[in-house]
PASENU-37127 format. One record per residue: residue in one letter; x, z, y of N, C-alpha, C, O in turn; residue number from 1. Coordinates in nm, 2 decimals. Layout:
BEGIN
NODE  aa      nx      nz      ny     cax     caz     cay      cx      cz      cy      ox      oz      oy    i
NODE   A       X       Z       Y       X       Z       Y       X       Z       Y       X       Z       Y  NUM
...
! end
This chain:
BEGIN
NODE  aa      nx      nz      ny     cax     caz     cay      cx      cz      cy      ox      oz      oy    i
NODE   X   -0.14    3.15   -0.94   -0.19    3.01   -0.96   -0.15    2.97   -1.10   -0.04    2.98   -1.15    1
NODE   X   -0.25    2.92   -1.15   -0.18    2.85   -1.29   -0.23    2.74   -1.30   -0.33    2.72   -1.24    2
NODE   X   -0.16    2.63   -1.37   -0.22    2.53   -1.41   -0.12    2.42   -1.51    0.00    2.42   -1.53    3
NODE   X   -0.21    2.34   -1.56   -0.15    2.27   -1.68   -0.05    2.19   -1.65   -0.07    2.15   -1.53    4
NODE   X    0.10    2.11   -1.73    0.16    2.04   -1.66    0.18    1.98   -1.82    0.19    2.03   -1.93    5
NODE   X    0.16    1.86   -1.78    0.18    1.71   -1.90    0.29    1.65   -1.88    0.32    1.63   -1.76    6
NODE   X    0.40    1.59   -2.00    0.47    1.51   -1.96    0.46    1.39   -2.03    0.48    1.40   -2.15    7
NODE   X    0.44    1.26   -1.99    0.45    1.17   -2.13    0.55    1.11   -2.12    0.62    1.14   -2.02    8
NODE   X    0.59    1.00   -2.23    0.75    0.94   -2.23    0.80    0.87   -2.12    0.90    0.81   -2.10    9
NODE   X    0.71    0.92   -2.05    0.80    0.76   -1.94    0.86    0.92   -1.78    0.94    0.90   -1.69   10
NODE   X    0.80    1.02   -1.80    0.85    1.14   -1.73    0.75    1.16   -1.61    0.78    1.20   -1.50   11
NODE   X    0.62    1.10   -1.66    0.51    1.12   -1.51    0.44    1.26   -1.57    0.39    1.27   -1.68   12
NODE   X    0.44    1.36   -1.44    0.38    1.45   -1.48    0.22    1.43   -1.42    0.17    1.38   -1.32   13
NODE   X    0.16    1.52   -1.54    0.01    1.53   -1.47   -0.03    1.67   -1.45   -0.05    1.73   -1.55   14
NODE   X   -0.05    1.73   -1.34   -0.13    1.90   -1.30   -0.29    1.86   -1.26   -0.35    1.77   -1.20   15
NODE   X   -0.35    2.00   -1.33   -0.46    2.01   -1.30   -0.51    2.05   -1.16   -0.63    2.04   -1.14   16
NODE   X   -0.43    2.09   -1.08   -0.48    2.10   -0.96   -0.29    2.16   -0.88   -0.20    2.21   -0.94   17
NODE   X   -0.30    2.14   -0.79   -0.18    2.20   -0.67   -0.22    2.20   -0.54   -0.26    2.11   -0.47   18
NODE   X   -0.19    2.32   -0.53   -0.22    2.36   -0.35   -0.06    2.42   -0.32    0.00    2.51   -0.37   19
NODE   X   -0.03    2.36   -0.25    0.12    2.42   -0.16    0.12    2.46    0.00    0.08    2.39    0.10   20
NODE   X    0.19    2.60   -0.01    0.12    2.64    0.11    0.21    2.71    0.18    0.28    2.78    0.10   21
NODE   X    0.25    2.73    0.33    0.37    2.79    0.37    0.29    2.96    0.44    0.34    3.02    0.53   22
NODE   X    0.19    2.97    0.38    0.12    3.12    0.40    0.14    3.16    0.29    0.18    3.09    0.20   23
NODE   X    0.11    3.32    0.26    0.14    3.43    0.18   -0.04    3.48    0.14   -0.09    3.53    0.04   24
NODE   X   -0.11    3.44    0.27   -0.24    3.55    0.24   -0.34    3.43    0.09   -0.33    3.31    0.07   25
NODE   X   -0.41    3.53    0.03   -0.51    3.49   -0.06   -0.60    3.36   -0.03   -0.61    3.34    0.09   26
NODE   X   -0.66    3.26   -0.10   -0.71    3.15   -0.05   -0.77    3.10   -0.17   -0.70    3.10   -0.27   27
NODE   X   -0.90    3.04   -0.19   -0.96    2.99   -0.28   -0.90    2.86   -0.33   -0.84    2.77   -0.27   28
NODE   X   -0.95    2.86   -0.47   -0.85    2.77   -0.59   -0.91    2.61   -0.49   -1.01    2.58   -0.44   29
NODE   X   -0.81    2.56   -0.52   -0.86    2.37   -0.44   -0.95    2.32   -0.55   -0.94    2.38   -0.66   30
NODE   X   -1.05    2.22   -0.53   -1.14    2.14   -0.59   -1.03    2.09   -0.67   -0.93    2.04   -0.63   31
NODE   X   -1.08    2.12   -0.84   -1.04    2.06   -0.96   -0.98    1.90   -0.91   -1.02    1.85   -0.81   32
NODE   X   -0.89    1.85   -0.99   -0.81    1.72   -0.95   -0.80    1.68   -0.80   -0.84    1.56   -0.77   33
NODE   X   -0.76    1.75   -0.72   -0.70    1.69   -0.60   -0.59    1.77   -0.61   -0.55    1.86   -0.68   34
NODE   X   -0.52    1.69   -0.49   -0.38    1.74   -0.42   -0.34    1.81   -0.30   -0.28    1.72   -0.24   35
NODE   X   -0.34    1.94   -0.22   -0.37    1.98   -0.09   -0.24    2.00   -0.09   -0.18    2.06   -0.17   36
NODE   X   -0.19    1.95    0.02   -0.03    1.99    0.12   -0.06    2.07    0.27   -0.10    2.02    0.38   37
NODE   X   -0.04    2.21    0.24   -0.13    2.29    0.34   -0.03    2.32    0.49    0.09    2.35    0.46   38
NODE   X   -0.04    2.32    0.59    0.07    2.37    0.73    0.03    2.48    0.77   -0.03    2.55    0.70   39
NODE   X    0.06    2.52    0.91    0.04    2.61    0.97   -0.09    2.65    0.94   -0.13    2.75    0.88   40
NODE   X   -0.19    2.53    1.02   -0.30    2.53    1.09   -0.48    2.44    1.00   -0.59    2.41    1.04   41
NODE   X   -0.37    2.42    0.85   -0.47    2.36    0.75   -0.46    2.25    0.69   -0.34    2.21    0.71   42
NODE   X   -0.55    2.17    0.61   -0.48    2.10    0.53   -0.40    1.94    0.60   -0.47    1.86    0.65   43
NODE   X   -0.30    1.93    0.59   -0.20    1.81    0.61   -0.23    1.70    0.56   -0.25    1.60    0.62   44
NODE   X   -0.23    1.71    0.40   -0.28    1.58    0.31   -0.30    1.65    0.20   -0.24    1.74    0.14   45
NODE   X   -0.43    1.54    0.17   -0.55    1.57    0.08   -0.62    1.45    0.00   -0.72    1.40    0.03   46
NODE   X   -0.52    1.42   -0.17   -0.57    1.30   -0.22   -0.66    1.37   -0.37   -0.61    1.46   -0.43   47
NODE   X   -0.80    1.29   -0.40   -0.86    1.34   -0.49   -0.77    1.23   -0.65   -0.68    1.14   -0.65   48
NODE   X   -0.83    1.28   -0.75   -0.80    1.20   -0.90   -0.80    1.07   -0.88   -0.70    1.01   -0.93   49
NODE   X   -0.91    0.98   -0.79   -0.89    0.85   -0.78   -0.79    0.78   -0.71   -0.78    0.65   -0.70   50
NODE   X   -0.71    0.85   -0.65   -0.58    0.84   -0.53   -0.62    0.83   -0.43   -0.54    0.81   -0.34   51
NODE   X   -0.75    0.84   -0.39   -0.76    0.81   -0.24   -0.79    0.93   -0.16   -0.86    1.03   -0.19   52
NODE   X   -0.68    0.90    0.02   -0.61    1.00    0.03   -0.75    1.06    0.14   -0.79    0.98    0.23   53
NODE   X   -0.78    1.15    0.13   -0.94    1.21    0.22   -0.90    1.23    0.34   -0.97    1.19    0.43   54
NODE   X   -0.76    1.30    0.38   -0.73    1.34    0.50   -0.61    1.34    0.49   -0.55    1.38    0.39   55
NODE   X   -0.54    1.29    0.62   -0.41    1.33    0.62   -0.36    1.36    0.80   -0.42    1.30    0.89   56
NODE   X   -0.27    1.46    0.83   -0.25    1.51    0.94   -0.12    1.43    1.01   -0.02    1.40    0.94   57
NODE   X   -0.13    1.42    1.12    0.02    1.36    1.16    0.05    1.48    1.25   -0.04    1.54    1.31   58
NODE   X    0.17    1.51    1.27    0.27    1.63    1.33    0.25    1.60    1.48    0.26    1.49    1.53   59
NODE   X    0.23    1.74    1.55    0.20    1.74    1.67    0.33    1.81    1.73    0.36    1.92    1.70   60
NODE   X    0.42    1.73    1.81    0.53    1.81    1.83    0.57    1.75    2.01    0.50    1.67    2.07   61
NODE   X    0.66    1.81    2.03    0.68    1.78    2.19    0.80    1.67    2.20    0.87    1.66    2.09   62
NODE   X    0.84    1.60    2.28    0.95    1.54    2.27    1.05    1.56    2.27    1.12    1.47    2.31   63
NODE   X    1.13    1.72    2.24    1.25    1.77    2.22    1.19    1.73    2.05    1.23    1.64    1.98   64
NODE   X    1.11    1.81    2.03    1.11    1.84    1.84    1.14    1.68    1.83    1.25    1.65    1.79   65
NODE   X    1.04    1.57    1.89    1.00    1.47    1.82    1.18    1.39    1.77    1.23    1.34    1.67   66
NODE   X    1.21    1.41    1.86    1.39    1.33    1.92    1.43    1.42    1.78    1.47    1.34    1.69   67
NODE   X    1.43    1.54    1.73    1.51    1.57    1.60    1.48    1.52    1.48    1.55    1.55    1.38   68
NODE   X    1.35    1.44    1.47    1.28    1.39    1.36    1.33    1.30    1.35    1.31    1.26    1.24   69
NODE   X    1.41    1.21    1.43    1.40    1.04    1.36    1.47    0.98    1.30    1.59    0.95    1.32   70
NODE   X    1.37    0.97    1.19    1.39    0.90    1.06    1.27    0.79    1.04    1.15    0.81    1.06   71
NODE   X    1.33    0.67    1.00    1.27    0.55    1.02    1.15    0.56    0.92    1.15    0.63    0.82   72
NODE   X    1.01    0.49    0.97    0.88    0.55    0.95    0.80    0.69    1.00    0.68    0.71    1.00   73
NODE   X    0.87    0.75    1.02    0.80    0.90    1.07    0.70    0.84    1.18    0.73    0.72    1.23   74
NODE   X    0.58    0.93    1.22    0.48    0.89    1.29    0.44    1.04    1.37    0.42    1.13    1.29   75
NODE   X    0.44    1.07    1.49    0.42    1.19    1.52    0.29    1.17    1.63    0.23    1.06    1.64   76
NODE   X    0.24    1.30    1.71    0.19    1.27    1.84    0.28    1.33    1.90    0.31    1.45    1.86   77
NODE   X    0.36    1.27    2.01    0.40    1.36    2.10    0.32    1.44    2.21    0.27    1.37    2.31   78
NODE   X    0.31    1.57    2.20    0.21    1.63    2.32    0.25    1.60    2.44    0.16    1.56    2.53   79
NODE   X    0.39    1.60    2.47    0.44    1.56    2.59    0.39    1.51    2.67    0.36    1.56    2.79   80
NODE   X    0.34    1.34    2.60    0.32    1.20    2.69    0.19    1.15    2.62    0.13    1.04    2.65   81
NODE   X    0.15    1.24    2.54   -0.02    1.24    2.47   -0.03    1.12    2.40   -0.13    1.06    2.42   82
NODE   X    0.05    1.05    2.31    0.04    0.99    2.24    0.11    0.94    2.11    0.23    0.96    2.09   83
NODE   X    0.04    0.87    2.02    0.12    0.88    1.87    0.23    0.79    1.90    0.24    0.70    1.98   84
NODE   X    0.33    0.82    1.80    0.44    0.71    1.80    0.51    0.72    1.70    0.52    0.82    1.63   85
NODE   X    0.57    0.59    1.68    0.63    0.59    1.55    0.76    0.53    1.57    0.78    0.43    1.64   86
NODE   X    0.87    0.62    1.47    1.00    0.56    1.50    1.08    0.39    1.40    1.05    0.37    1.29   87
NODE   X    1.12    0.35    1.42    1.15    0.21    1.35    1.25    0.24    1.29    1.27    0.17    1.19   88
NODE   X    1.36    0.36    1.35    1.51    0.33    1.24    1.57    0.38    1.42    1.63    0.48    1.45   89
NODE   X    1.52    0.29    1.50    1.62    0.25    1.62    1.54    0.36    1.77    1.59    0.45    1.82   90
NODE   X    1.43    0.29    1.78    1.35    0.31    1.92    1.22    0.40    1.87    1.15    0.37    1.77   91
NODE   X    1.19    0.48    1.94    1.04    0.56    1.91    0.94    0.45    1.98    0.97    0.41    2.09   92
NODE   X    0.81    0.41    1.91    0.74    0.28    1.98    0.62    0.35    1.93    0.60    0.41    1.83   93
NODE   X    0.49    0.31    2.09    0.36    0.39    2.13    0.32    0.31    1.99    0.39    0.22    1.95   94
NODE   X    0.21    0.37    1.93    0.08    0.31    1.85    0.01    0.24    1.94   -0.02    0.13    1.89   95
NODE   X   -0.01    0.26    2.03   -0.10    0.20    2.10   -0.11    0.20    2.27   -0.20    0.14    2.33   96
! end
């Protein structure tokens, strides 16, 4: 992978493209100026040059995993009880 990295005075960097990925096999270069955060099972989140974000994945986990995640804001589905939830700091509470 290569790509350009800018710094200007104030320490914001700018890259021409980043794909991060927790696979090893070969995989075509991402569309020029976006941002791909890749998982198991494909892309997680995906923001183009104008910031806006195309897709983003929320974590499918069960309610053992979910109970080790909480940290205030996290948003999961629990497969468990088939639905999203999000934790406050304190209590995990349904979306809906």
């Amino acid at each position: 992978m290569s790509f350009t990295k800018l710094q200007d005075g104030r320490g914001v960097y700018s890259l021409d493209s980043i794909r991060l990925r927790n696979q090893r096999e070969a995989s075509n270069a991402p569309q020029a100026n976006t941002i791909e955060l890749y998982v198991k099972n494909g892309i997680l989140y995906q923001m183009n040059d104008q910031g806006i974000e195309q897709q983003i994945g929320i974590p499918v986990v069960n309610t053992a995993q979910k109970n080790s995640l909480a940290i205030a804001g996290v948003i999961v589905y629990d497969k468990d009880i088939g639905k999203h939830q999000g934790y406050d700091g304190t209590t995990w509470n349904d979306l809906y």
